[in-house]
C-alpha positions, 0 to 999 in steps of 0.5 A, a space after each residue: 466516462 468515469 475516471 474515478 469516485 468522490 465520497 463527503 463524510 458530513 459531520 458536526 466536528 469536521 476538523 477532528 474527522 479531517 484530522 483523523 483521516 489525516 493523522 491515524 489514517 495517514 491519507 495523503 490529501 491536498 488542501 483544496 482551499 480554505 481548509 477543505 482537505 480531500 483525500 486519495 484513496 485506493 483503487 474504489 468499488 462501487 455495488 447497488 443493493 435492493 432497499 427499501 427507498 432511494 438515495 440510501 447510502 454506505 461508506 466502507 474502507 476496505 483492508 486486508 485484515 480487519 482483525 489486524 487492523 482493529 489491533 492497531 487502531 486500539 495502540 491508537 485508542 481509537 474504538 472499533 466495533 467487534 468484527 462481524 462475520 457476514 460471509 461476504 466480508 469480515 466487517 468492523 466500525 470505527 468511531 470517529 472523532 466528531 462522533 460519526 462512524 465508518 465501516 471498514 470491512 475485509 471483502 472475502 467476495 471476488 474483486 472487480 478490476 479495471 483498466 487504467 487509461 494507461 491500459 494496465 490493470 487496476 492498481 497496476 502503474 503503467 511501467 513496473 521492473 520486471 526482475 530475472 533472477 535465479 531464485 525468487 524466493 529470497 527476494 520475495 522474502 526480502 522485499 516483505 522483510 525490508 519494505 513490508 512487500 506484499 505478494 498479489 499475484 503467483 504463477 507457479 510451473 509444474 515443479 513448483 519454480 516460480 514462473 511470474 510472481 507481483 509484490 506490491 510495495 506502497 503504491 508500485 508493484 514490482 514482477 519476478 521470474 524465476 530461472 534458474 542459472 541466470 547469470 546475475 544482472 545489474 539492477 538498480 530500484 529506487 524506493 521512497 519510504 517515510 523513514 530512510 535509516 528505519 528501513 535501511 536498517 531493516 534492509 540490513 537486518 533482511 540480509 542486505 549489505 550496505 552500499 552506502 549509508 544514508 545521508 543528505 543530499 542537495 536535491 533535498 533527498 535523505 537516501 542511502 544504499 543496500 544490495 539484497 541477496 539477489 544482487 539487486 541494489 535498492 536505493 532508498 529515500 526520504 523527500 526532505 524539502 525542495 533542495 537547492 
């Protein structure tokens, strides 16, 4: 059956459009031959709505934040339309290079989920840590602060201890319970990030503590170390080239 969606932007100046999706979008994309860059996107939906004749269709990207995100665009001098509230969703256009437009809105209507082949649920990798700690709180603080985690799913308890919360972190998801008076256990996560000594500093600046500097490694990795303050140490990393 489906297993996923293809959508063709056409334009007169492709190669600006490419270059956008690529560069100010930074989708990660394959050169399918000859120049013809496709590009992931994140888990997609798709809606039928009454029109009046067939074979009419919209584009949309879809973010959290659109006032955010046409904040950033304008650091970037890319035009974006003035977001429009329709209920539904917050929503803006982009201009894109080759003169075309695209829409991005933040839905406000509930999301459709799926299940992947490996049964978990959209977004959702088939194996994910499962992190018991004393309190979460701290680490969900510095996940956010160090990595620019962000919380998608919270269980709470009666009294407010947290039963089960799920950070996204890129494109894996982390899940923490909370016990109180769990006895420390060793873990060890490691995380791929676009700049290793950016984010080891962050980590840092979070309230962790170094492990080890980042340095090169001969397998073509740039990684180092750090403990947060729940105990847990995440090694970093940046893929350089193949090694040796």
């Amino acid at each position: 059956m489906i297993t996923g969606a293809h959508s063709v932007i056409y334009s007169t100046n492709w190669e600006a459009d490419r270059a956008f999706l690529r560069d100010v979008l930074g989708l990660p994309h394959v050169d399918a031959g000859n120049g013809r860059l496709i590009f992931a996107l994140p888990p997609a939906e798709i809606a039928v709505h009454e029109g009046k004749r067939n074979s009419v269709h919209e584009q949309y990207l879809i973010c959290d934040d659109v006032q955010a995100f046409v904040a950033e665009m304008a650091k970037r001098d890319v035009a974006c339309s003035p977001p429009q509230d329709h209920g539904w969703g917050i929503v803006t256009s982009v201009t894109l290079p080759g003169g075309g437009s695209i829409g991005v809105y933040q839905p406000r209507h509930a999301r459709p989920t799926a299940r992947s082949a490996s049964g978990a649920p959209a977004g959702h990798p088939a194996i994910s840590p499962y992190l018991m700690v004393g309190s979460a709180a701290p680490l969900i603080d510095f996940a956010t602060r160090a990595f620019d985690a962000r919380e998608v799913r919270r269980h709470t308890e009666p009294d407010g201890r947290i039963r089960h919360v799920e950070l996204r972190i890129g494109d894996s998801v982390i899940m923490i319970g909370e016990r109180p008076g769990a006895a420390p256990t060793a873990v060890y996560l490691h995380i791929y990030v676009p700049d290793v000594d950016q984010t080891y500093q962050r980590a840092l600046q979070a309230g962790a503590r170094s492990v080890v500097a980042p340095r090169e490694q001969d397998y073509g990795d740039r990684t180092g170390g750090v403990t947060d303050p729940s105990g847990t140490t995440w090694w970093i990393g940046t893929h350089r080239s193949s090694g040796v």
